[in-house]
C-alpha positions as CSV (number, residue, x, y, z in Angstrom):
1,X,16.8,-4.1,16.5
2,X,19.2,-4.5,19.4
3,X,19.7,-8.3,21.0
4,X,17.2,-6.6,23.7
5,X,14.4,-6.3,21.5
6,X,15.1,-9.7,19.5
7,X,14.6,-11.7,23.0
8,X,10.7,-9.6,23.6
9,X,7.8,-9.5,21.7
10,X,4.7,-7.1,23.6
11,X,2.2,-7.4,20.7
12,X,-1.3,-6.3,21.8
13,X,-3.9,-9.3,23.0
14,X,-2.4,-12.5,21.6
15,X,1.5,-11.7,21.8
16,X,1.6,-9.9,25.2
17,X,4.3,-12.0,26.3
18,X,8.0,-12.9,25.9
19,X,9.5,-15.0,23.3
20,X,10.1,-19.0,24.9
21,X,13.2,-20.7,24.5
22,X,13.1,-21.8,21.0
23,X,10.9,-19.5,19.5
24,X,12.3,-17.5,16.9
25,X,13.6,-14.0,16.9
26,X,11.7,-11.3,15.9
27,X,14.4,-10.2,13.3
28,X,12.9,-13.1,11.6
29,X,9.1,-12.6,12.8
30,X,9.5,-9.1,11.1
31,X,11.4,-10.4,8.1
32,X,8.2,-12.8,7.1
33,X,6.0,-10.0,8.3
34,X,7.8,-7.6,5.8
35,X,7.9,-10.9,2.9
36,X,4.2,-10.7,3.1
37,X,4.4,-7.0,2.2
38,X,6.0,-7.8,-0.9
39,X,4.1,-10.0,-2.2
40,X,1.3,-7.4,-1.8
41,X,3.3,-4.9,-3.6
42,X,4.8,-8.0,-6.3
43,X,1.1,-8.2,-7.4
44,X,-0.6,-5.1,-6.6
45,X,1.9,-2.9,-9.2
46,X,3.3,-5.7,-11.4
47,X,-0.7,-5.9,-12.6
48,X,0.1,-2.4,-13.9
49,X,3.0,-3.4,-15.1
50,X,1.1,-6.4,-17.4
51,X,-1.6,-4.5,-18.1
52,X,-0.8,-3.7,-21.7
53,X,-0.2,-7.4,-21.6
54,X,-3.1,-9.1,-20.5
55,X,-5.7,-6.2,-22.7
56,X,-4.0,-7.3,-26.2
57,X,-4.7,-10.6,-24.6
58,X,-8.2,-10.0,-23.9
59,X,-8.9,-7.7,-26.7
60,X,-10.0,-4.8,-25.2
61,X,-8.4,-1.0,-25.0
62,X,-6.1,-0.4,-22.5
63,X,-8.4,2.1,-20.1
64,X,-11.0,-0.8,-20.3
65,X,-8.4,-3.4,-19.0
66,X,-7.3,-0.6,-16.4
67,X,-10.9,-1.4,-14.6
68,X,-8.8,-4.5,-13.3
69,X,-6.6,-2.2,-11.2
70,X,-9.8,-0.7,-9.6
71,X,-11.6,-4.4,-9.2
72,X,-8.7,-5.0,-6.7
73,X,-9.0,-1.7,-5.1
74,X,-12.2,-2.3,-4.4
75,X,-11.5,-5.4,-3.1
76,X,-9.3,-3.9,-0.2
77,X,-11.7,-1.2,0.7
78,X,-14.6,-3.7,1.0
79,X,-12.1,-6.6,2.8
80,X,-10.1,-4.2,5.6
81,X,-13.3,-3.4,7.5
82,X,-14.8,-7.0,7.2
83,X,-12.1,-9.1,8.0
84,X,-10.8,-7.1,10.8
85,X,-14.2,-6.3,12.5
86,X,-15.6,-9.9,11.9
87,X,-12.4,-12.0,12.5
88,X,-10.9,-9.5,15.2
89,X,-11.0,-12.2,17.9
90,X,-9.2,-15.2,16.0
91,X,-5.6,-15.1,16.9
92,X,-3.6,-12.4,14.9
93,X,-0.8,-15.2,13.6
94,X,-4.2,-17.3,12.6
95,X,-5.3,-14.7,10.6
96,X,-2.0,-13.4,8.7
97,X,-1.7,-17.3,7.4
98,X,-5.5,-17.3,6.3
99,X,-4.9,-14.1,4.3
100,X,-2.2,-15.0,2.5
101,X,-3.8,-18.4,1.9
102,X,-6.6,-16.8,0.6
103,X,-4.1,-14.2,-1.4
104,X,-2.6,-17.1,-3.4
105,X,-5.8,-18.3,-4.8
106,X,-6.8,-14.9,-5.8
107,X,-3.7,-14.3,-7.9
108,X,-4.4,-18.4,-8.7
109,X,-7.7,-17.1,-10.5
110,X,-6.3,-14.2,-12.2
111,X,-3.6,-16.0,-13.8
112,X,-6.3,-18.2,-14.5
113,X,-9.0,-15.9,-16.2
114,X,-10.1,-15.9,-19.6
115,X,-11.8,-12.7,-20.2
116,X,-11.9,-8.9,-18.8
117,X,-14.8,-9.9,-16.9
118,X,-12.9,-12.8,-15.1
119,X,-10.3,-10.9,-14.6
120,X,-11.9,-8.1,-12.8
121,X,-13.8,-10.6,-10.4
122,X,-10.0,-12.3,-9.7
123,X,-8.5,-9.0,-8.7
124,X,-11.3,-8.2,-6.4
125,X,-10.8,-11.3,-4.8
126,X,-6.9,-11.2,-4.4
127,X,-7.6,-7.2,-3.1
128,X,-9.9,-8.9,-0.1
129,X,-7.0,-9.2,2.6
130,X,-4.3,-7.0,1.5
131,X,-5.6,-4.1,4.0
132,X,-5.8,-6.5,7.0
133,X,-3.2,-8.2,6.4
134,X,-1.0,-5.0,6.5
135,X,-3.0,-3.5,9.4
136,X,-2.5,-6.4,11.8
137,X,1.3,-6.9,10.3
138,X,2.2,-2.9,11.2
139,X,0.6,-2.7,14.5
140,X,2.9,-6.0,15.9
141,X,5.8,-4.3,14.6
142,X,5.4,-0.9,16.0
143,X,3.9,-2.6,19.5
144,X,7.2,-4.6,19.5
145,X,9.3,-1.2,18.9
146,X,7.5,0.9,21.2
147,X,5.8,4.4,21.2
148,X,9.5,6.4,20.3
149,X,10.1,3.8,17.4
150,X,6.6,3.5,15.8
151,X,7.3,5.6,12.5
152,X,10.4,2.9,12.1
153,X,8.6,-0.2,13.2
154,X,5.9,0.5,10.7
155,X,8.5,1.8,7.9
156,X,10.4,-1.9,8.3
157,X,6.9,-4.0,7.3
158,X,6.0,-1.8,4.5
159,X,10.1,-2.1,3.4
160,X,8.8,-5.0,1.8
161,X,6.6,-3.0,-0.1
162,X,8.9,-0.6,-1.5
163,X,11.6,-3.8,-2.5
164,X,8.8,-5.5,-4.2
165,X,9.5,-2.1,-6.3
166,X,13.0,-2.7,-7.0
167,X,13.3,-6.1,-7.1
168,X,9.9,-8.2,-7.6
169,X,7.9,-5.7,-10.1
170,X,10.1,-4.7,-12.4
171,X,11.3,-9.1,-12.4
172,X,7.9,-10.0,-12.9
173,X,7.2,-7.3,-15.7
174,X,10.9,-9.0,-17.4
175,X,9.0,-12.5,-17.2
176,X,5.9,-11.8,-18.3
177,X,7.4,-9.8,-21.1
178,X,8.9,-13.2,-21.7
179,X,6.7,-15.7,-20.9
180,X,3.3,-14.3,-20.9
181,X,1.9,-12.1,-18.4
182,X,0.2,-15.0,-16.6
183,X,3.2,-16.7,-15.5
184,X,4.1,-13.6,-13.2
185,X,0.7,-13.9,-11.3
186,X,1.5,-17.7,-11.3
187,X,4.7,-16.8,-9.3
188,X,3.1,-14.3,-7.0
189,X,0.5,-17.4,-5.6
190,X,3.5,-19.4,-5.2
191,X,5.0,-16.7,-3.1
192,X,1.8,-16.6,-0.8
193,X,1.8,-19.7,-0.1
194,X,5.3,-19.7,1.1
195,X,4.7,-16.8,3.3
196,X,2.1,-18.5,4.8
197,X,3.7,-21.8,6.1
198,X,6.6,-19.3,7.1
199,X,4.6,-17.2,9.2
200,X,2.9,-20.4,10.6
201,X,6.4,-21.6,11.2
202,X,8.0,-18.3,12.6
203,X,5.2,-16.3,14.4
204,X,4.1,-17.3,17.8
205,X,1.3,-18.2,18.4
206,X,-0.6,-17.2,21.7
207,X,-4.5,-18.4,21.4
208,X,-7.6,-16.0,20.0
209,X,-8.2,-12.4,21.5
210,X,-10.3,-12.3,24.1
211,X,-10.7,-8.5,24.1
212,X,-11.4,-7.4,20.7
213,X,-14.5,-5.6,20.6
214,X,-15.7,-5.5,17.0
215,X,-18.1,-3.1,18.1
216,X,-15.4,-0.6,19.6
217,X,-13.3,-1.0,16.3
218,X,-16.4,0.4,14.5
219,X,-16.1,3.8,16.4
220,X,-12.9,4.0,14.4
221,X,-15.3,5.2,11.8
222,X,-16.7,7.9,13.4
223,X,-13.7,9.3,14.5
224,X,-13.3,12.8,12.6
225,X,-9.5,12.8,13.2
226,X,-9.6,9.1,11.9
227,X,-11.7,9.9,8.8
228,X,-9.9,12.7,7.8
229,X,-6.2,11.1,7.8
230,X,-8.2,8.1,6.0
231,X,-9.5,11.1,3.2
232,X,-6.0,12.3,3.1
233,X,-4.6,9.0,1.7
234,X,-7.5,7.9,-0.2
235,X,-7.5,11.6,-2.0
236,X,-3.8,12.6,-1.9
237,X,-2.3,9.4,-3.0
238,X,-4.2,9.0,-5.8
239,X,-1.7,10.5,-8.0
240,X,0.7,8.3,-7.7
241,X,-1.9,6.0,-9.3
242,X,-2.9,7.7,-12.0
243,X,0.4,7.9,-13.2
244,X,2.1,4.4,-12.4
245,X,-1.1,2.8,-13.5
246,X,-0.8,3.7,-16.9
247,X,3.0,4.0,-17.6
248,X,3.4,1.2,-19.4
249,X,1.1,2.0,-22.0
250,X,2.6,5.9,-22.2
251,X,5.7,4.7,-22.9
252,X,5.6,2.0,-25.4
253,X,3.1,4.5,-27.2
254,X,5.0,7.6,-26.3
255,X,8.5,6.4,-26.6
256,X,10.9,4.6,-29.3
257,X,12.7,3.4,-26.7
258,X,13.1,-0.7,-26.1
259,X,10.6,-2.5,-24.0
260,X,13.1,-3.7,-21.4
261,X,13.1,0.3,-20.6
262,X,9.9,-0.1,-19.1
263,X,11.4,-2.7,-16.7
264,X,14.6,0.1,-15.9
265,X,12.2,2.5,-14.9
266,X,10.0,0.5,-13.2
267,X,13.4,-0.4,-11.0
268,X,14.4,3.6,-10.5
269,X,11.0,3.7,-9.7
270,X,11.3,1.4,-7.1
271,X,14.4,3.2,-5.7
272,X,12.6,6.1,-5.0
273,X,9.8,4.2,-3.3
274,X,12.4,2.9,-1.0
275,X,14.4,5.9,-0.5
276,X,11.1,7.6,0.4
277,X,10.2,4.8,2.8
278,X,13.1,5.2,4.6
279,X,13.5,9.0,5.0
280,X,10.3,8.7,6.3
281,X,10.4,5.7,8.8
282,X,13.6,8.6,10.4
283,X,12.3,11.6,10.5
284,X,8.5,11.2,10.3
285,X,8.4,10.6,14.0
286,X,7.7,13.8,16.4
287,X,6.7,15.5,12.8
288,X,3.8,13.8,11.1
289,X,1.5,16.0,9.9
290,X,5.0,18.3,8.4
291,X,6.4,15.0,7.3
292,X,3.3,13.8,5.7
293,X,2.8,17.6,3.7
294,X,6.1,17.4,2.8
295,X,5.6,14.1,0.6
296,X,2.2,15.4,-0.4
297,X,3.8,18.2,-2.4
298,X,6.8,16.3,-4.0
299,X,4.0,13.5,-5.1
300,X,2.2,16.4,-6.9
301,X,4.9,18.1,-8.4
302,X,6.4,15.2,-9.3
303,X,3.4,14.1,-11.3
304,X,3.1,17.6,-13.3
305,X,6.9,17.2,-13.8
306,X,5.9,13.8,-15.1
307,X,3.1,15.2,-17.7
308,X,5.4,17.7,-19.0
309,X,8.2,15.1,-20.0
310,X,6.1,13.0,-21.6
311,X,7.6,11.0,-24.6
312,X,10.8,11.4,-23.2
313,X,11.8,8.4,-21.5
314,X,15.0,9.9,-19.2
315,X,12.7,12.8,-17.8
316,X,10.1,10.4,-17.5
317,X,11.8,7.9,-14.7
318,X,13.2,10.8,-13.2
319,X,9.6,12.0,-12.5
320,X,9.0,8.4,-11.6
321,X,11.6,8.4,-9.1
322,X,10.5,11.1,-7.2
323,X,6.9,10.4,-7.4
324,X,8.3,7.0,-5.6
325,X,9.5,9.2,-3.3
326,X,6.4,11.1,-2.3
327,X,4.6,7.1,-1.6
328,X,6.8,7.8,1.8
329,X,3.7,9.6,2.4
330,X,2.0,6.6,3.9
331,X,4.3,6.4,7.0
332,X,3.5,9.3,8.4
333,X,-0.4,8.9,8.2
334,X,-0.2,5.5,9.2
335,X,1.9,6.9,12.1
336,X,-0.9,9.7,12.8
337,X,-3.6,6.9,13.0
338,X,-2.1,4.8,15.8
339,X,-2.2,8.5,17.9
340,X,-6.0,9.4,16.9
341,X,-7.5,6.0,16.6
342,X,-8.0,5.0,20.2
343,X,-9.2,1.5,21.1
344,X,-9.7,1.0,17.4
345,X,-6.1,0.1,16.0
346,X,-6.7,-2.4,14.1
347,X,-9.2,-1.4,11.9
348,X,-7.8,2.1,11.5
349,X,-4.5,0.6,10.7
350,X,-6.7,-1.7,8.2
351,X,-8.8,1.2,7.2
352,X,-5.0,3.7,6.1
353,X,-4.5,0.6,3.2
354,X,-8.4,0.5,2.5
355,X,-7.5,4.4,2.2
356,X,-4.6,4.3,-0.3
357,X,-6.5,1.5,-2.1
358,X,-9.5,4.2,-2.9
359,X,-6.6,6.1,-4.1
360,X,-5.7,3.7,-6.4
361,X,-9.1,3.0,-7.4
362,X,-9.7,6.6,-8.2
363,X,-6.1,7.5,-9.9
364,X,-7.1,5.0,-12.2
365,X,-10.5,5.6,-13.2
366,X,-9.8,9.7,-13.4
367,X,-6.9,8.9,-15.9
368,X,-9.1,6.8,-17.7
369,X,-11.7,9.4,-18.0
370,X,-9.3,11.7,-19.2
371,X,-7.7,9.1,-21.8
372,X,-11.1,8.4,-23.1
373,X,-11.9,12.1,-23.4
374,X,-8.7,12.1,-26.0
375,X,-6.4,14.3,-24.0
376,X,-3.4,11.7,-24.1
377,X,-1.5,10.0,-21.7
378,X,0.1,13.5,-21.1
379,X,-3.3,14.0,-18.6
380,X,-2.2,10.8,-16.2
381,X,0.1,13.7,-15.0
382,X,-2.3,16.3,-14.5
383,X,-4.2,14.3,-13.1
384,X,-1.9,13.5,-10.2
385,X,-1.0,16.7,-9.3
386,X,-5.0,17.8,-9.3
387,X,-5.4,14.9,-6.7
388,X,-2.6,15.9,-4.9
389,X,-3.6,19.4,-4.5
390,X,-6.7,18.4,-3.1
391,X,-4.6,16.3,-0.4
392,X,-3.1,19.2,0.2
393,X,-6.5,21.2,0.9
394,X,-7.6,18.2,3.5
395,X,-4.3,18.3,5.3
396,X,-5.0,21.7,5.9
397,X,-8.3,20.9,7.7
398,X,-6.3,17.8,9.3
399,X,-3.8,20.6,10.9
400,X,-7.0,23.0,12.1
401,X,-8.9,20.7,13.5
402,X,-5.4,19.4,15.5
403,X,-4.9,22.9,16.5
404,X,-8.6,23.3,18.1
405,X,-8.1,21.4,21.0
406,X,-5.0,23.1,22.3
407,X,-6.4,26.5,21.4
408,X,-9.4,25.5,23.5
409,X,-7.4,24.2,26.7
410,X,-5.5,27.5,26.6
411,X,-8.5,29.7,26.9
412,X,-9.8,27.2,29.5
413,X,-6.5,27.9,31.6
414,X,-6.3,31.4,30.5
């Protein structure tokens, strides 16, 4: 951002106002803002990354610890809709220090937990925040940017996201390797907490939100166009789950290849998340819905590329690269929410995590079936490219019922 936008800040409510003398500029606002994010992402994926770890720990199978992953999916679906509807009128910089106050004691307890059973109720609690927290983080960037730059604004706060990839996941898997896998989780509370006093110390504060209307964020869920982006992510996405969830586990019983492999892949991996990130946040803008199809297809065929290399650990992070590539996929949607969700931002930006959460609570869980039903770790692939395909059959009905209105204004005018 130019020297222009670093001296204004036009966030919606409690931000509608110019920086002071003093305040900080919102390179570093967005730099915290975008910290936050990869924290999320350190935890959210590095719990994959462990879990082979923490089952021999617990002694249980591997598909029985990947209930974990689900437990915190779960936990953002249930938390985006509570949190932003029932604490919509606290100030926004009020709430993004609560959240990730409240992340560091859930990752607290799950380094803390002594069974599958504890673990699962740690996870859930550490998902809670992680959709508002994004939601309310992406809508003061792309308010800041503008309506030309939204795609962009909203591609630099989930950049910290897509680092976590490169740099925090694939450290943390390295450590708990190491150390045990607690000590990673130990790290990521840490982390929290330090994003927290520095968004206290950074953000500006500008008083509670007199306007939100909890009530008019609810309509957000009866918006068709809403819902069906909302399906799109919480369907199509769900490959990339099914595949990263379990790759651990596929290749130290797939492969002969070291463990610190897992931790090189887990890096190219994050490459491609990045890459993807960034083609999007470019070109996504003026293009969703072709942008978002786009990374919808590579995501599937990446996955069935994935299945077929199997036990081959060069094919395999290629496949994992590209797959990275199609999570691009969630700037474009998030993108198409801010044009379809009215009055309601906040929730549906909320709601597009809560959405990709599902995805990563049903990835998991189909993958599982699948593993349990003795088709091998082969399937995780199949099963991605089966969820994809379906995200491809709801982006279809996203693109007719976009059509509908213009078709219906030009036989009005005709």
């Amino acid at each position: 951002m130019g020297n222009q936008t670093d001296k204004m800040v036009s966030i919606t409510a409690d931000t509608n106002h110019s920086l002071n003398e003093g305040e900080y500029s919102l390179a570093t606002i967005t730099f915290w803002l975008a910290f936050g994010t990869f924290v999320i992402g350190c935890s959210e994926f590095a719990a994959m990354g462990l879990l082979p770890y923490f089952a021999e720990d617990f002694g249980i199978t591997e598909h029985i610890a990947g209930y974990a992953i689900s437990a915190y999916a779960i936990g953002v679906v249930v938390g985006a809709p509570l949190i932003t509807i029932f604490f919509s009128r606290l100030a926004r910089r009020t709430m993004l220090i609560s959240m990730m106050v409240f992340y560091a004691v859930g990752n607290l307890f799950t380094a803390l937990a002594w069974s599958e059973w504890t673990m699962n109720i740690a996870r859930f609690i550490a998902g809670l925040p992680h959709g508002a927290y994004f939601g309310i983080a992406m809508l003061f960037a792309a308010d800041i940017a503008g309506k030309n730059k939204r795609a962009q604004a909203v591609s630099n706060v989930i950049l910290g996201l897509a680092i976590a990839n490169i740099i925090g996941v694939p450290s943390i898997s390295g450590i708990g390797q190491v150390f045990g896998w607690r000590t990673g989780f130990f790290m990521i509370s840490a982390f929290a907490l330090i994003t927290a006093l520095m968004v206290w110390k950074t953000a500006p504060y500008r008083g509670p939100n007199p306007d939100a209307k909890p009530l008019t964020e609810l309509k957000a869920l009866k918006n068709k166009d809403v819902l069906l982006v909302l399906l799109m992510g919480a369907i199509g996405f769900g490959g990339m789950f099914s595949v990263y969830s379990y790759f651990s586990a596929s290749y130290l019983s797939t492969t002969t290849t070291p463990e610190w492999g897992i931790s090189v892949t887990l890096l190219i991996y994050g490459i491609g998340v990045t890459l993807g990130n960034i083609i999007a946040g470019r070109y996504s803008e003026g293009r969703l819905l072709t942008s978002a199809i786009m990374f919808q297809l590579l995501l599937g065929l990446s996955a069935a590329a994935y299945a077929a290399s199997m036990g081959n650990p060069y094919l395999m992070a290629t496949s994992l690269f590209f797959i990275g590539i199609g999570g691009g996929m969630v700037v474009p949607l998030q993108t198409r929410l801010m044009d379809v969700a009215g009055d309601a931002q906040t929730l549906a930006g909320a709601m597009n995590h809560a959405a990709f959460n599902t995805a990563n609570a049903l990835g998991p869980w189909l993958a599982g079936m699948a593993l349990s039903a003795g088709y091998g770790y082969a399937s995780t692939g199949w099963v991605g490219l089966a969820l994809a395909l379906c995200g491809v059959l709801v982006w279809l009905t996203i693109v007719m019922s976009a059509r509908k209105p213009k078709v219906q204004k030009e036989a009005v005018s005709g």
